[in-house]
N, CA, C and O atoms as a printed pandas DataFrame, in Angstrom:
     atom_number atom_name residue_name chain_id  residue_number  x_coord  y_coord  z_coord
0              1         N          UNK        A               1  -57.100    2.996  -16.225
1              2        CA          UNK        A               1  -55.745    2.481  -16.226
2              3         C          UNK        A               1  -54.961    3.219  -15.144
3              4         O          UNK        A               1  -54.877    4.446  -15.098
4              5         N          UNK        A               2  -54.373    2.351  -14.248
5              6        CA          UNK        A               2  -53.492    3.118  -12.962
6              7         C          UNK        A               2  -52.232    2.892  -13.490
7              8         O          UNK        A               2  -51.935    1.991  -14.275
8              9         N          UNK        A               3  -51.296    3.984  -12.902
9             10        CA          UNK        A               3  -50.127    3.804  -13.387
10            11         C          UNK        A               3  -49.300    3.455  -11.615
11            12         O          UNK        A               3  -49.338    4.272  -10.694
12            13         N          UNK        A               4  -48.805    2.445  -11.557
13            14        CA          UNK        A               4  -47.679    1.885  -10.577
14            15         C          UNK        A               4  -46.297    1.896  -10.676
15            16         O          UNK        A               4  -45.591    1.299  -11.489
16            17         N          UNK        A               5  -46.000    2.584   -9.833
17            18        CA          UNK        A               5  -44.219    2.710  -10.132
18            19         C          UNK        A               5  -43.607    1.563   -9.125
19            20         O          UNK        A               5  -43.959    1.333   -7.968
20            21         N          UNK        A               6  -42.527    0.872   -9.948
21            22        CA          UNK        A               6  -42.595   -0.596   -8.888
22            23         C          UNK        A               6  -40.789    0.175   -8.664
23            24         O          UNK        A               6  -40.150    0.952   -9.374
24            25         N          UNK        A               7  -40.481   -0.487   -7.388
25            26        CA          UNK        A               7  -39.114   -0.659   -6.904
26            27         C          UNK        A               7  -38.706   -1.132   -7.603
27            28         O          UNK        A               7  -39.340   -2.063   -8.100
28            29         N          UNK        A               8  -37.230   -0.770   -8.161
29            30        CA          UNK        A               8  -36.123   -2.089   -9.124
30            31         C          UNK        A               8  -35.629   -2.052   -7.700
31            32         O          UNK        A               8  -35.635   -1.239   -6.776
32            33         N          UNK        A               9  -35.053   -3.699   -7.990
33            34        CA          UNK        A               9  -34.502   -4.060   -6.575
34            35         C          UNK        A               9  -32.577   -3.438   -6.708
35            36         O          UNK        A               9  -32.221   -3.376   -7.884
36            37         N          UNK        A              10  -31.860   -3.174   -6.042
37            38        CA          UNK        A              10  -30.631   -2.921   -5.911
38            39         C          UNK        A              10  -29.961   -3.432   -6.674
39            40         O          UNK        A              10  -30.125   -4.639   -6.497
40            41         N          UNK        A              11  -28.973   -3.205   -7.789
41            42        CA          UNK        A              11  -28.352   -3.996   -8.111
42            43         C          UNK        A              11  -26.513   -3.535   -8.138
43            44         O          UNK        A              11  -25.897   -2.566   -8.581
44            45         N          UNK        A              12  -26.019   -5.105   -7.241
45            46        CA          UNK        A              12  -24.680   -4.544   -7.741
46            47         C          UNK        A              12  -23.777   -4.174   -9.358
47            48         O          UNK        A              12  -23.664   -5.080  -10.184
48            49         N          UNK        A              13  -23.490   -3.480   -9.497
49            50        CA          UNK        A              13  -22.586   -3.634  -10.724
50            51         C          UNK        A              13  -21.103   -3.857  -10.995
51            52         O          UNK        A              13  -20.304   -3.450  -10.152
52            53         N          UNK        A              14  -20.806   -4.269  -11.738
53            54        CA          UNK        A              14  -19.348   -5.115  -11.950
54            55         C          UNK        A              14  -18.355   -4.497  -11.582
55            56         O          UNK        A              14  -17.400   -4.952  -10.953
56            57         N          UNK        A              15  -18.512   -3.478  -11.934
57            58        CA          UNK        A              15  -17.362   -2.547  -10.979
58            59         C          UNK        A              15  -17.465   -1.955   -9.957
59            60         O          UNK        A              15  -16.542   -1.223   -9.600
60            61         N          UNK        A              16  -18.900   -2.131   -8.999
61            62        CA          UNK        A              16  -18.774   -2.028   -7.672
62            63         C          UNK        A              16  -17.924   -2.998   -6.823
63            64         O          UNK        A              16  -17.231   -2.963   -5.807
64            65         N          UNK        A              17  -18.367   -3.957   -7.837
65            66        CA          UNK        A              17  -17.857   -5.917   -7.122
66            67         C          UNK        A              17  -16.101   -5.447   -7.746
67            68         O          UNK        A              17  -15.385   -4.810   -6.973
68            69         N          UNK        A              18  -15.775   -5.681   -8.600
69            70        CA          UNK        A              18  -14.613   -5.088   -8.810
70            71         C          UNK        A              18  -13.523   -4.107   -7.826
71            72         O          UNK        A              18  -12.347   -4.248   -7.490
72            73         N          UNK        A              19  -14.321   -3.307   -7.629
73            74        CA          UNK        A              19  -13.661   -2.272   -6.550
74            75         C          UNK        A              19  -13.537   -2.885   -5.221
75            76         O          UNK        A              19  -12.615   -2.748   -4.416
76            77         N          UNK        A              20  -14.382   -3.434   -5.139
77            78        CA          UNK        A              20  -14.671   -4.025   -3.238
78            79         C          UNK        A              20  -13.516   -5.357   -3.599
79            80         O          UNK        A              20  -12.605   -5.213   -2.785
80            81         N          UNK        A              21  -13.324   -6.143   -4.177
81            82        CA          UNK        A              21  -12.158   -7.521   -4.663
82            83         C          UNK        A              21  -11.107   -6.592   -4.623
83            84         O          UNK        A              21  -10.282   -6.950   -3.783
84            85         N          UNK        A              22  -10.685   -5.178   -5.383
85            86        CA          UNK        A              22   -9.845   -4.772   -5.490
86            87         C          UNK        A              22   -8.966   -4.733   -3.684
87            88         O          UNK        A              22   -7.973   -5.261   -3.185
88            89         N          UNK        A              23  -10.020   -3.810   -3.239
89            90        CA          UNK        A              23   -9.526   -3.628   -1.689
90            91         C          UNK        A              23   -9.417   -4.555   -0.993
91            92         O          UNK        A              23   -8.852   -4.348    0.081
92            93         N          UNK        A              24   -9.877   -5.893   -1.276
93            94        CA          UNK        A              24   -9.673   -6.905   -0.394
94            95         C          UNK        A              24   -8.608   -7.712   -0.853
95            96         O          UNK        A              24   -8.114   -8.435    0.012
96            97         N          UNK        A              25   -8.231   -7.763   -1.738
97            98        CA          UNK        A              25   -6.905   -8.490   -2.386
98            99         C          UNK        A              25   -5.666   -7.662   -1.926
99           100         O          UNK        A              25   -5.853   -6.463   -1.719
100          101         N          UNK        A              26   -4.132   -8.301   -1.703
101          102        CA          UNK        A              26   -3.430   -7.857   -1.110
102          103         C          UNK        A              26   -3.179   -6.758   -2.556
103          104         O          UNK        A              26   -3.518   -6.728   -3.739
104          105         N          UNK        A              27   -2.111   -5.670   -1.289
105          106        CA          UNK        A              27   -1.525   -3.995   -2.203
106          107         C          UNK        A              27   -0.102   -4.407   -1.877
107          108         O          UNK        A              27    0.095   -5.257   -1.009
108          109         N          UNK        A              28    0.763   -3.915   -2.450
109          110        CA          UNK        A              28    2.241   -4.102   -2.416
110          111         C          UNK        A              28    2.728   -2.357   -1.606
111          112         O          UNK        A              28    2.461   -1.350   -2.262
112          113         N          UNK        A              29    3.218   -2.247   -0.616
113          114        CA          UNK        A              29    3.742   -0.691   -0.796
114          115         C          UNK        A              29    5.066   -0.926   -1.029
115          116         O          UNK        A              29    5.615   -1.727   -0.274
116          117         N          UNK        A              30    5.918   -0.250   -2.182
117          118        CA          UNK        A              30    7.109   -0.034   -2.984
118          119         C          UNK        A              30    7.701    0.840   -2.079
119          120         O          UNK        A              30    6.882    1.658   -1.658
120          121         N          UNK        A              31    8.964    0.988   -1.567
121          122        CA          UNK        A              31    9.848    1.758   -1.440
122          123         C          UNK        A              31   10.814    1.999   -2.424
123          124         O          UNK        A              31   11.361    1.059   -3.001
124          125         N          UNK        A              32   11.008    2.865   -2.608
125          126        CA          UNK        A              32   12.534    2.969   -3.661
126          127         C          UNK        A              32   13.614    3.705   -3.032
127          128         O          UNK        A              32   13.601    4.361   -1.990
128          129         N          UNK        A              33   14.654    3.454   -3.944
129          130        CA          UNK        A              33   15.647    3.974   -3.796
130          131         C          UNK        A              33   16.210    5.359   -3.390
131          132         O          UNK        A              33   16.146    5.927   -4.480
132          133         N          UNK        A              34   16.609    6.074   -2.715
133          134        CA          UNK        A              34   17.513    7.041   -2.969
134          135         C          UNK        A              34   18.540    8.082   -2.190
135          136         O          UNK        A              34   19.429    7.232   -2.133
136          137         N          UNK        A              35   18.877    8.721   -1.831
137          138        CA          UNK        A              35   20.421    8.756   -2.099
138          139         C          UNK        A              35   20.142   10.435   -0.689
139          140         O          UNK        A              35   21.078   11.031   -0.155
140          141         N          UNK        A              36   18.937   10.686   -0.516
141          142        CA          UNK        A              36   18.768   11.955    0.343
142          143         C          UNK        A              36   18.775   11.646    1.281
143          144         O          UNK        A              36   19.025   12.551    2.078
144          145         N          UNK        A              37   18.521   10.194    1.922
145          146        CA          UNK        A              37   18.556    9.902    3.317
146          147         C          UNK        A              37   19.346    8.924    3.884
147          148         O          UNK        A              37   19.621    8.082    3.030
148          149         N          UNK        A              38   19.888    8.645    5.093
149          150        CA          UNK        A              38   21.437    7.831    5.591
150          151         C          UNK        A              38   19.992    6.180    5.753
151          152         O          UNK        A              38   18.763    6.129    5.805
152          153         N          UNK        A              39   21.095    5.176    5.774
153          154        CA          UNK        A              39   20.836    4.182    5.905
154          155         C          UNK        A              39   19.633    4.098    7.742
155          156         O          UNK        A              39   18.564    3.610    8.107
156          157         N          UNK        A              40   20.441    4.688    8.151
157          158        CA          UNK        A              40   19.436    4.710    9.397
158          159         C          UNK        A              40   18.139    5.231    9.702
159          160         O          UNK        A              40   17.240    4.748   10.390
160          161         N          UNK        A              41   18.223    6.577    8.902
161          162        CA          UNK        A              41   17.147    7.205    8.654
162          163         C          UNK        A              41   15.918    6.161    7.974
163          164         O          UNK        A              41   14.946    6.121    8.728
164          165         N          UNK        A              42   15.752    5.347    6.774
165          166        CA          UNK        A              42   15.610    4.635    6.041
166          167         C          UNK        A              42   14.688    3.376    6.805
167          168         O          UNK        A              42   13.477    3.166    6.730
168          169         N          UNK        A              43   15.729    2.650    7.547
169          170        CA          UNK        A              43   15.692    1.313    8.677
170          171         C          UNK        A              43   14.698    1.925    9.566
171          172         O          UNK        A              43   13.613    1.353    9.667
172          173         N          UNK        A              44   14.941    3.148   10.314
173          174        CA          UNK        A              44   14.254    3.609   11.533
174          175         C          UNK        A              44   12.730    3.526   11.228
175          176         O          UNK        A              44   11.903    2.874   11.865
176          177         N          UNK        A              45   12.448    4.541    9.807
177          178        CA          UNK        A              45   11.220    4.653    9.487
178          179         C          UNK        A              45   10.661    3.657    8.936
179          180         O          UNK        A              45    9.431    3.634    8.986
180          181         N          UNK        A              46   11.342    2.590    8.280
181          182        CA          UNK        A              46   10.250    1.131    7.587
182          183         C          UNK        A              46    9.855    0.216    9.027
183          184         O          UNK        A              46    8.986   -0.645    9.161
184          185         N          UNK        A              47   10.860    0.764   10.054
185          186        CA          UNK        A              47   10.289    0.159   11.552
186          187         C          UNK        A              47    9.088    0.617   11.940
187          188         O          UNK        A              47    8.194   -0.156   12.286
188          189         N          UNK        A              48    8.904    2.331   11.913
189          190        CA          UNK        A              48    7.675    3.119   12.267
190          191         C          UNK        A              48    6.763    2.928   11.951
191          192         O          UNK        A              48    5.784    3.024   12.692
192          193         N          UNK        A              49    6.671    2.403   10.109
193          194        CA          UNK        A              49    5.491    2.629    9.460
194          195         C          UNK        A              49    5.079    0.898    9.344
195          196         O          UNK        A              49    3.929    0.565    9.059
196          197         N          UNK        A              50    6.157   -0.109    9.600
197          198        CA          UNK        A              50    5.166   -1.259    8.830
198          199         C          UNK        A              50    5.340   -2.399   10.062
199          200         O          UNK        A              50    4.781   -3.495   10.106
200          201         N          UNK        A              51    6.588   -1.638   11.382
201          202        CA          UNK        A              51    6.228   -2.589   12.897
202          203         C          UNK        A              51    7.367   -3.806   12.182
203          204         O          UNK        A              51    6.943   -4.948   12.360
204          205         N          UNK        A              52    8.388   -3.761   11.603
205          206        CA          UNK        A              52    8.993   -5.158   11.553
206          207         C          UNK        A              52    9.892   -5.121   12.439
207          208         O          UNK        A              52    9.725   -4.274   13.316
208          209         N          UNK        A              53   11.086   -5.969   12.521
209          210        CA          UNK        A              53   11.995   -5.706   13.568
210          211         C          UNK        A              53   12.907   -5.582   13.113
211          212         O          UNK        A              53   12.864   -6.122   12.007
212          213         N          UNK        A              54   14.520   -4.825   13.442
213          214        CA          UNK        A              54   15.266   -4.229   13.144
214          215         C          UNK        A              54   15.950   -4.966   11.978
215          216         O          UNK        A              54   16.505   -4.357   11.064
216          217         N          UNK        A              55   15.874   -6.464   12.065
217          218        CA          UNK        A              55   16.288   -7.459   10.490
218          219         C          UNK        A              55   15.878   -6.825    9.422
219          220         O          UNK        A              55   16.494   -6.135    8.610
220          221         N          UNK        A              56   14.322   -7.250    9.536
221          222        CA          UNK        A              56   13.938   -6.853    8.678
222          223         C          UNK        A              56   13.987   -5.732    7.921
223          224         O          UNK        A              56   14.102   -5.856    6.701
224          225         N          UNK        A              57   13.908   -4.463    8.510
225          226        CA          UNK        A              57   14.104   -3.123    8.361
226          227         C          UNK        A              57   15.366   -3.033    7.217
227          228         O          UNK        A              57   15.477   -2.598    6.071
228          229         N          UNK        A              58   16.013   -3.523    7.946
229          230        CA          UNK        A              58   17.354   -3.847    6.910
230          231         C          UNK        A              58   17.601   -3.972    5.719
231          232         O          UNK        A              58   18.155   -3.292    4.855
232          233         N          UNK        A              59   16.822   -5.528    5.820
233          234        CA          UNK        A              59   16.599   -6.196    4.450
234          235         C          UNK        A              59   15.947   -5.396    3.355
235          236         O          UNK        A              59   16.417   -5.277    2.223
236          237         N          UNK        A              60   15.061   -4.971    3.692
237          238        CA          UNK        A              60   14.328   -3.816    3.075
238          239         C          UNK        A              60   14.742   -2.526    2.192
239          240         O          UNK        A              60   14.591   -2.154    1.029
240          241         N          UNK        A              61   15.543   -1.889    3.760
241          242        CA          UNK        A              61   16.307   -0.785    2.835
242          243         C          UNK        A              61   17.255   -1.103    1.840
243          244         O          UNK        A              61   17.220   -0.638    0.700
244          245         N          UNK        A              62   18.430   -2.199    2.427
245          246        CA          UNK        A              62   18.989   -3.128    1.601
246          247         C          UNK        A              62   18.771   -3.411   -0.367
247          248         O          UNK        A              62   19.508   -3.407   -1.352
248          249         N          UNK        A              63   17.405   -3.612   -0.091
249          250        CA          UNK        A              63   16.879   -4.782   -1.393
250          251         C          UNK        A              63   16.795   -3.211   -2.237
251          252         O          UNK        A              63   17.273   -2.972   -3.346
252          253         N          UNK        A              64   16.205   -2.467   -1.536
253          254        CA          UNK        A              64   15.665   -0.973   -2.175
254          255         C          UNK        A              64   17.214    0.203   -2.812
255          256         O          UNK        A              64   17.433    0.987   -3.735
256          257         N          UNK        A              65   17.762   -0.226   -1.902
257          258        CA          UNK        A              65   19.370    0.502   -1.874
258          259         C          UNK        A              65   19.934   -0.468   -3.486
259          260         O          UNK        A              65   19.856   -0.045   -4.640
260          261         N          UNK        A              66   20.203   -1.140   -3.256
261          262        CA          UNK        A              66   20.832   -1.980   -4.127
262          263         C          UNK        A              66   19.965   -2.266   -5.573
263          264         O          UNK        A              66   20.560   -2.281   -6.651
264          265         N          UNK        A              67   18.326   -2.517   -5.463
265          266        CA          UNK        A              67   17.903   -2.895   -7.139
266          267         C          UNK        A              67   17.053   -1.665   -7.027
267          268         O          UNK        A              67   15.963   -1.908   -7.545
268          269         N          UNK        A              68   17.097   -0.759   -6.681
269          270        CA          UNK        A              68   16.030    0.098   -6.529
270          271         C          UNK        A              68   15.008    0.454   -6.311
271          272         O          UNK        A              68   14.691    1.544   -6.788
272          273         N          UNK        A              69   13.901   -0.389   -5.392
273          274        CA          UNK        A              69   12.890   -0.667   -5.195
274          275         C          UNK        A              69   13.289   -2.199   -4.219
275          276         O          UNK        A              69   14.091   -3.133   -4.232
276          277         N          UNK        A              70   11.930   -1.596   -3.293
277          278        CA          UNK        A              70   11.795   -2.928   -2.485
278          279         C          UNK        A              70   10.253   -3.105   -1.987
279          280         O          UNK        A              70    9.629   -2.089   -1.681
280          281         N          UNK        A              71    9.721   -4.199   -1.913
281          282        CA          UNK        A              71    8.489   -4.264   -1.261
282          283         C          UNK        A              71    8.428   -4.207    0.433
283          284         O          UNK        A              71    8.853   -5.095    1.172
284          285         N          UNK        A              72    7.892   -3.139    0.794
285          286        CA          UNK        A              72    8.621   -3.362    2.307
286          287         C          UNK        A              72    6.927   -3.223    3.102
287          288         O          UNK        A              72    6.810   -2.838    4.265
288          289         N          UNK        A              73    5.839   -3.577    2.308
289          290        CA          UNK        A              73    4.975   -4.094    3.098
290          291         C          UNK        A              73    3.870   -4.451    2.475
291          292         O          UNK        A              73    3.322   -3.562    1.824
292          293         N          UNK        A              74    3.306   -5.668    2.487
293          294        CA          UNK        A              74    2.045   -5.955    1.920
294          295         C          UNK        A              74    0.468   -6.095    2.535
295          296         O          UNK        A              74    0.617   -6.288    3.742
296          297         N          UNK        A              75   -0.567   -6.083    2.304
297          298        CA          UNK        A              75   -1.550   -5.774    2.887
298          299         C          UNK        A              75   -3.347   -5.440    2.317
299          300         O          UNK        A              75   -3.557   -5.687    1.130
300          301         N          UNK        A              76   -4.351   -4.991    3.025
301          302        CA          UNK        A              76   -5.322   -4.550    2.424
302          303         C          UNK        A              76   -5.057   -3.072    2.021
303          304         O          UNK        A              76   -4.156   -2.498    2.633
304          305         N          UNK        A              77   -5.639   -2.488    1.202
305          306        CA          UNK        A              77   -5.325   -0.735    0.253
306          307         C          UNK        A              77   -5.302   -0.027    1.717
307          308         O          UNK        A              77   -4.275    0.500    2.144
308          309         N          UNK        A              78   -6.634   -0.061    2.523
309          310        CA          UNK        A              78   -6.414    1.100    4.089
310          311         C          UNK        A              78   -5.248    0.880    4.437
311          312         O          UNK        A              78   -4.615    1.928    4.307
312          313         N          UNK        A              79   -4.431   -0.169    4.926
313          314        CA          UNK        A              79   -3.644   -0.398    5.287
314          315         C          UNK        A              79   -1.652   -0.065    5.055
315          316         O          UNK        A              79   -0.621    0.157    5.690
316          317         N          UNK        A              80   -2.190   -0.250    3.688
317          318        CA          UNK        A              80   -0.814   -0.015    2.695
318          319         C          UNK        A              80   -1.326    1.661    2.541
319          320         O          UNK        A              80   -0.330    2.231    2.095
320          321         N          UNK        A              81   -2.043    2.323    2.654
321          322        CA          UNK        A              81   -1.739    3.625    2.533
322          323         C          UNK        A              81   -1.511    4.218    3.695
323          324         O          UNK        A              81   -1.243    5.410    3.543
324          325         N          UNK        A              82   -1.512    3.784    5.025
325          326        CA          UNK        A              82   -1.200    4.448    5.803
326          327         C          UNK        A              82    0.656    4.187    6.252
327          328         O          UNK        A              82    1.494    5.018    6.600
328          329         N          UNK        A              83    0.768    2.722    6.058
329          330        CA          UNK        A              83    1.995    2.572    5.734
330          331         C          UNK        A              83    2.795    3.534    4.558
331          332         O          UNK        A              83    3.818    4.145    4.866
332          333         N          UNK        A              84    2.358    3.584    3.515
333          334        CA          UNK        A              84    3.252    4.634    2.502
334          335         C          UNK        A              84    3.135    6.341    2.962
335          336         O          UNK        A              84    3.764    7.274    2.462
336          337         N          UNK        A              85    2.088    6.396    4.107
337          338        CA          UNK        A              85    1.978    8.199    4.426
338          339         C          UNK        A              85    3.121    8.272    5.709
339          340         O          UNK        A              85    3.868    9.195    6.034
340          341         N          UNK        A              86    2.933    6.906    6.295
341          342        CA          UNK        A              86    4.122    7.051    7.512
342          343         C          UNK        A              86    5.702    7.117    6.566
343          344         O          UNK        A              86    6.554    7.976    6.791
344          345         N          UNK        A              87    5.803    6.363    5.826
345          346        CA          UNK        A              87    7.340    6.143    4.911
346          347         C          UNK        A              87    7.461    7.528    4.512
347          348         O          UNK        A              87    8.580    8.030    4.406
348          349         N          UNK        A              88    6.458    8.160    4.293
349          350        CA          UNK        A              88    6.500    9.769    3.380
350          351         C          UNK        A              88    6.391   10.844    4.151
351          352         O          UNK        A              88    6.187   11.940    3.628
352          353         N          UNK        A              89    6.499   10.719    5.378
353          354        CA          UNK        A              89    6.237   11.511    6.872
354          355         C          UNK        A              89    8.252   12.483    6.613
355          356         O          UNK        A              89    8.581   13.578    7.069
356          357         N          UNK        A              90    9.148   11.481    5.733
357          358        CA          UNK        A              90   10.086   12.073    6.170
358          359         C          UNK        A              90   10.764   12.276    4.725
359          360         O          UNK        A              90   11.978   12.466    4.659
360          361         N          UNK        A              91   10.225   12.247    3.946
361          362        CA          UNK        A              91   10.281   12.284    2.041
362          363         C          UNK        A              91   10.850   11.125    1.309
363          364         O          UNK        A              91   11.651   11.275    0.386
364          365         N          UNK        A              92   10.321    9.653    1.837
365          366        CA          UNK        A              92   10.698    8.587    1.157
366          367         C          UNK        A              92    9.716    8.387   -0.261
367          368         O          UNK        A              92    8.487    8.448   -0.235
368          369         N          UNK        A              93   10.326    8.201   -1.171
369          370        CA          UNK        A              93    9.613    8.086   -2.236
370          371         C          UNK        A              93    8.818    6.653   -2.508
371          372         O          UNK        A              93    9.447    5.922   -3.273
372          373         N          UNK        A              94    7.735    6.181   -2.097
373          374        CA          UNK        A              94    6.846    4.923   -2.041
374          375         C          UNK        A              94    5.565    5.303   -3.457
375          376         O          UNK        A              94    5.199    6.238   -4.169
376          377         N          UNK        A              95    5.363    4.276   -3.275
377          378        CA          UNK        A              95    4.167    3.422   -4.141
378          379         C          UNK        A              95    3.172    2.337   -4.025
379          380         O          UNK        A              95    3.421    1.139   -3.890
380          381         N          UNK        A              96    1.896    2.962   -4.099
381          382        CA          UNK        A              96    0.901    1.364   -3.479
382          383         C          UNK        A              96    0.512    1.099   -4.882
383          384         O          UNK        A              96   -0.040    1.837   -5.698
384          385         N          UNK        A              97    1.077   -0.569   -5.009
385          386        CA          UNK        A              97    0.988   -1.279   -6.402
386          387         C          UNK        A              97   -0.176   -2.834   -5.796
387          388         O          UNK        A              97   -0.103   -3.551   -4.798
388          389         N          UNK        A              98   -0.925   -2.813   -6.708
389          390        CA          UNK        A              98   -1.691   -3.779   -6.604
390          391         C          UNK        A              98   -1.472   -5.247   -6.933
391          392         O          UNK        A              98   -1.329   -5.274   -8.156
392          393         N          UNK        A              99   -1.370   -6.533   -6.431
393          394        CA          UNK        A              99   -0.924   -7.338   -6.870
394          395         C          UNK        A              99   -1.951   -8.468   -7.370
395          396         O          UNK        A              99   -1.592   -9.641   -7.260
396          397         N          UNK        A             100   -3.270   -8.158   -7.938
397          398        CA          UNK        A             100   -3.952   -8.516   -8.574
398          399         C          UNK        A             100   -3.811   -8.838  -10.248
399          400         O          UNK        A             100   -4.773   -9.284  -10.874
């Protein structure tokens, strides 16, 4: 009697597939509110980190100033975290929320 050790072939598992959908489905990055930095400061940097144009920038700090939170960029997870490390380059308080 020989004993044969056979290959199991690869298998994905549900929460590999899970994780990989996760990153490919859009991320929300949250800005919020608050009260340590001037309106310009605010505008300048959602320009730096997410490239909109000075409207937009606005609208943003705006929506965030006023209900406390704003979505000021959406995207794949690499993406939205480098956006929330640029927003946090100057102590804006952000959040990458998943919209799955």
């Amino acid at each position: 009697m020989s004993t044969e050790v056979l290959d199991l072939p690869e298998v994905e598992t549900i929460s590999d597939a899970k994780n990989e959908v996760e990153e490919e489905l859009p991320w929300n990055v949250i800005l919020y509110n608050d009260d340590l930095h001037s309106f310009d400061e605010v505008i300048l940097q959602v320009q730096k980190a997410t490239g909109v144009a000075l409207e937009r920038a606005v609208e943003i700090t705006l929506e965030a100033h006023l209900k406390g939170r704003a979505v000021c960029y959406t995207g794949l997870l690499e993406r939205c975290e480098h956006v929330a490390a640029v927003l946090q380059q100057i102590g804006l308080t952000v959040e990458i929320e998943w919209t799955g």
